[in-house]
N, C-alpha and C positions, 0 to 999 in steps of 0.2 A: 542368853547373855547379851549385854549392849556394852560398846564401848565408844564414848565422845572424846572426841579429840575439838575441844572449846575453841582454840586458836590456831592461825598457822604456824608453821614449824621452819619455814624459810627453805623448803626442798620443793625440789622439781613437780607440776603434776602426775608427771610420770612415776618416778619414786614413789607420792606419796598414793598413787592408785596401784602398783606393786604391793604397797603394804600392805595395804588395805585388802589387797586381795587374800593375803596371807594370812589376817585375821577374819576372814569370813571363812574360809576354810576351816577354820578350829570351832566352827559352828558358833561363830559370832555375829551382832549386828554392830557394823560401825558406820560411824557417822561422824564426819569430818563440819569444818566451819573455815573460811577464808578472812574473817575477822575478828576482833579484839572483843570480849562480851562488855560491856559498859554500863550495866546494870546490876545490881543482885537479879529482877525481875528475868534478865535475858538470860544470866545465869544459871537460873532456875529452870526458864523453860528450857536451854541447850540440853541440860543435865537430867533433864526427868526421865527414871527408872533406868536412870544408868548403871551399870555393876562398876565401870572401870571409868575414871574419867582422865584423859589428857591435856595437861595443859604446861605451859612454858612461865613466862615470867608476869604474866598479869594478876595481881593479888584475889586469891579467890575467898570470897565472903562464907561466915560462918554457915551462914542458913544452907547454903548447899550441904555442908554434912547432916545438920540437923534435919533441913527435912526430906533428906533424899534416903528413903529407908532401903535400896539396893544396893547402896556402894560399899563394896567390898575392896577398893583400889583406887589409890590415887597415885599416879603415874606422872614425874615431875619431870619435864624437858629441863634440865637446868640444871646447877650444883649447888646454890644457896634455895634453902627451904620453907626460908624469912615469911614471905609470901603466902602463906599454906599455914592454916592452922592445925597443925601436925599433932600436937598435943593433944587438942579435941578429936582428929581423926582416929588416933590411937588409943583414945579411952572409947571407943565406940570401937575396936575391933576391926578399924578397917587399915590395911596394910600401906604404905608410903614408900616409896622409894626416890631415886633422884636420878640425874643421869650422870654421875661423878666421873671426872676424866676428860671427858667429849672435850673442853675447853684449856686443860692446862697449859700446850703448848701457844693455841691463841694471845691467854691474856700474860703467858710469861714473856712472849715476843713484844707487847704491848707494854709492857715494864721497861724491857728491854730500852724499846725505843723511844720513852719518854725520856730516860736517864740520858740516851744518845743526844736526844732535842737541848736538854737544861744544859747536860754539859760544852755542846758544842751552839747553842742559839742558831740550832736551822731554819726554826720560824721567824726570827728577825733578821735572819741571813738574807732568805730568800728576800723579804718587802726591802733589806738593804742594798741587797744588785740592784734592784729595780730603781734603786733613789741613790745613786752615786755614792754609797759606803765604799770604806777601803777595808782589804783584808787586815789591815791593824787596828780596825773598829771589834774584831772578833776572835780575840785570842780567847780560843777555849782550854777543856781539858778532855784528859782520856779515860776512862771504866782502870786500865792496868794502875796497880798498884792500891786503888781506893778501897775502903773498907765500906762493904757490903751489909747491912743488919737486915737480915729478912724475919720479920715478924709473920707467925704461923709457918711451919716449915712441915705441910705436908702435900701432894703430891703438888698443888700450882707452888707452891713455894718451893720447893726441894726443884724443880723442872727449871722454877726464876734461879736458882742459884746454881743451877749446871752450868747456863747461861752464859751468867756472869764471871765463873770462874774459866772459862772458855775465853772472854775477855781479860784474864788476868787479875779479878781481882780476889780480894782474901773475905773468906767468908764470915759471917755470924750469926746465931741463930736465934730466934725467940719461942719456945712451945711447950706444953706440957709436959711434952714426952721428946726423946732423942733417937729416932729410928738410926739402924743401922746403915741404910744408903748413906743420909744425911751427913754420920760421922766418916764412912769411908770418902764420902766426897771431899771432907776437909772441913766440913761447919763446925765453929765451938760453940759450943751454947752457952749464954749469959745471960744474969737475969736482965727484965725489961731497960732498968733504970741503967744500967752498966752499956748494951747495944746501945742505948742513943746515944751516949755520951760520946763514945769513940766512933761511934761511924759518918761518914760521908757521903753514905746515900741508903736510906732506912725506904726498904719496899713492903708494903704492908698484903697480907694471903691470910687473912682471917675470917672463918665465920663469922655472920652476926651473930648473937644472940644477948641475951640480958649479962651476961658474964663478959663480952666483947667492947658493948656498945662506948663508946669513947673513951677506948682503949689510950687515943692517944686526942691529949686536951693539952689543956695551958701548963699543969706542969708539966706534963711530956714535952713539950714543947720546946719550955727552956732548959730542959735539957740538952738539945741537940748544939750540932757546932753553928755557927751563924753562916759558917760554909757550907754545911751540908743541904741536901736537896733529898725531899720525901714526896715518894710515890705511892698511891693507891687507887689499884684496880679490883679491889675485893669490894667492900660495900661502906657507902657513904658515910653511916651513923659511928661507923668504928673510929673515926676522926672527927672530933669536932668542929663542926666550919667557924663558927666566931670566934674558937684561940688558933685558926688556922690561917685567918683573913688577919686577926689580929699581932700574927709572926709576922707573914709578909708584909703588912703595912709598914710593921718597924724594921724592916729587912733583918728579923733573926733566923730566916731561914734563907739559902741562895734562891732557893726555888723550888715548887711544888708541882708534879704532876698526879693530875686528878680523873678520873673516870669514871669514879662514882658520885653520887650525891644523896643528899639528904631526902630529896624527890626523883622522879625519876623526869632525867630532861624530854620535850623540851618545856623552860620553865615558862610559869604563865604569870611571875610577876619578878621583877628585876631581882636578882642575888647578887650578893656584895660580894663573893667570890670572882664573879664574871667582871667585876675590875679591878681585879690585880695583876698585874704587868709582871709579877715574878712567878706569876702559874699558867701551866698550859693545861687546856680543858679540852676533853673528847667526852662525847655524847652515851657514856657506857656500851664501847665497844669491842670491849678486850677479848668477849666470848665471841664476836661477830665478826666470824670467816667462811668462807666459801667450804671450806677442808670440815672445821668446829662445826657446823651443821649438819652434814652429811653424817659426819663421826654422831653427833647426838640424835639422831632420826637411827641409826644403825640402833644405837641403846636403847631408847624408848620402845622402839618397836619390839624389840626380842623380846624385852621385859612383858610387854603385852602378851606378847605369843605364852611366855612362860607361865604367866598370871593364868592363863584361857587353859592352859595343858595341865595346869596343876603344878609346874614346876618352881622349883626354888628362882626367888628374884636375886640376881647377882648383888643387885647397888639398893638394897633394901636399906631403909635407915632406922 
């Protein structure tokens, strides 16, 4: 058996030679890489007669399934799948999982502290000490009391809405389904159209997929209250950026915090996003912590070991 791990995984080399020792132990060969593949060509050669391949958030090309006749496992450092073309993996027999969890509490902290940012303007706080503002340049507001819409409400969304209601405020929900945490927490669920309307700060925890994809556009849009502020640290395409540049230009929205995008930064040719003065922009980082990495190298790995053992993968998809 061979298992590649494509790219790295943001853990120690110690860590990731503990792993590794763990799966040569289960009479495995692995083979690790300390960069990003940039080719299908390099793809191909990293991957050849692999059974199990590792990788994280780099988009892996079709031909690695098709012509890699060993792979029995594709092994996802991550929680979005987008990436992966899973559907072909799975008409070919070969098993998928993800590393779902590793990052909830990351990218709900990340929610957290954008809405902190918009409502209280700390990024033009700070450059205002610096240039002789006064505290009555910056009356902000507080999370207590604000209505909350959390679009997709499962485990990163249900984690953003604990959150939030720790802050005081009142919840609501958007998803297919109403688990019971969600309802004992206090979330009502409403349909899409109804959460925009009444809330005041709409956080977006959605899969992509073809059923996702700009989920919230122009009419969503004007929907919203012209005070309210929307956040998204799930995945770019699920909001559309041209009726989202096109709200804040005409300030129908207070303000947008953003973490995703339609590419993945940094950009290599100017977006119209990156000059609007009512959104704050971080470089898809909601997954990227010290804690979120160790916790997803803990996942991937077992799942290996289990894959090699024969045993059932917990975060199978």
């Amino acid at each position: 058996m061979k298992t590649v791990l494509v790219e790295p995984l943001t853990i120690s080399k110690e860590a990731l030679e503990n792993y590794g020792k763990n799966l040569k132990t289960a009479g495995n060969d692995f083979a690790f890489y300390d960069t990003k593949p940039t080719s299908t060509e390099e793809w191909l050669e990293r991957t050849k007669d692999a059974d199990q391949i590792i990788l994280a958030n780099t988009k892996m090309p079709e031909a690695v399934i098709e012509e890699n006749k060993n792979l029995k496992y594709i092994n996802i450092a991550f929680t979005g799948t987008d990436h992966v073309p899973v559907d072909l993996a799975k008409s070919k027999g070969i098993i998928v999982s993800n590393a779902a969890g590793y990052s909830d509490q990351a990218v709900a902290e990340l929610a957290i502290g954008m809405t902190i940012n918009l409502l209280r303007d700390i990024k033009k706080a700070d450059w205002g000490t610096r240039n002789k503002m006064k505290t009555s340049d910056f009356l902000g507001q507080e999370i207590a009391g604000k209505k909350v819409g959390i679009i997709g409400v499962g485990k990163i969304g249900l984690r953003t809405a604990e959150l939030f209601k720790a802050f005081g405020a009142d919840l609501y929900g958007y998803n297919r389904s109403q688990s019971k945490e969600a309802l004992d927490l206090g979330v009502k669920f409403l349909d899409l159209d109804e959460l925009l309307k009444i809330s005041d700060i709409v956080t977006v925890h959605l899969p992509l997929n073809d059923s996702t994809r700009d989920t919230i556009s122009e009419r969503e849009l004007a929907l919203m209250k012209e005070s309210a502020i929307l956040i998204n640290c799930a995945r770019g395409p699920i909001v559309n950026t041209k009726a989202l540049v096109h709200a804040l230009k005409n300030k129908k929205l207070a303000g947008a915090g953003i973490d995703v995008f339609d590419t993945e930064p940094p950009f290599t040719a100017g977006e119209e996003i990156l000059d609007q003065d009512l959104a704050l922009l971080t470089p898809h980082i909601g997954f990227f912590t010290r804690e979120s990495m160790d916790k997803r190298a803990e996942i991937v790995f077992a799942n290996a070991e289990d894959f090699l053992k024969g045993r059932d993968i917990k975060t199978r998809i």
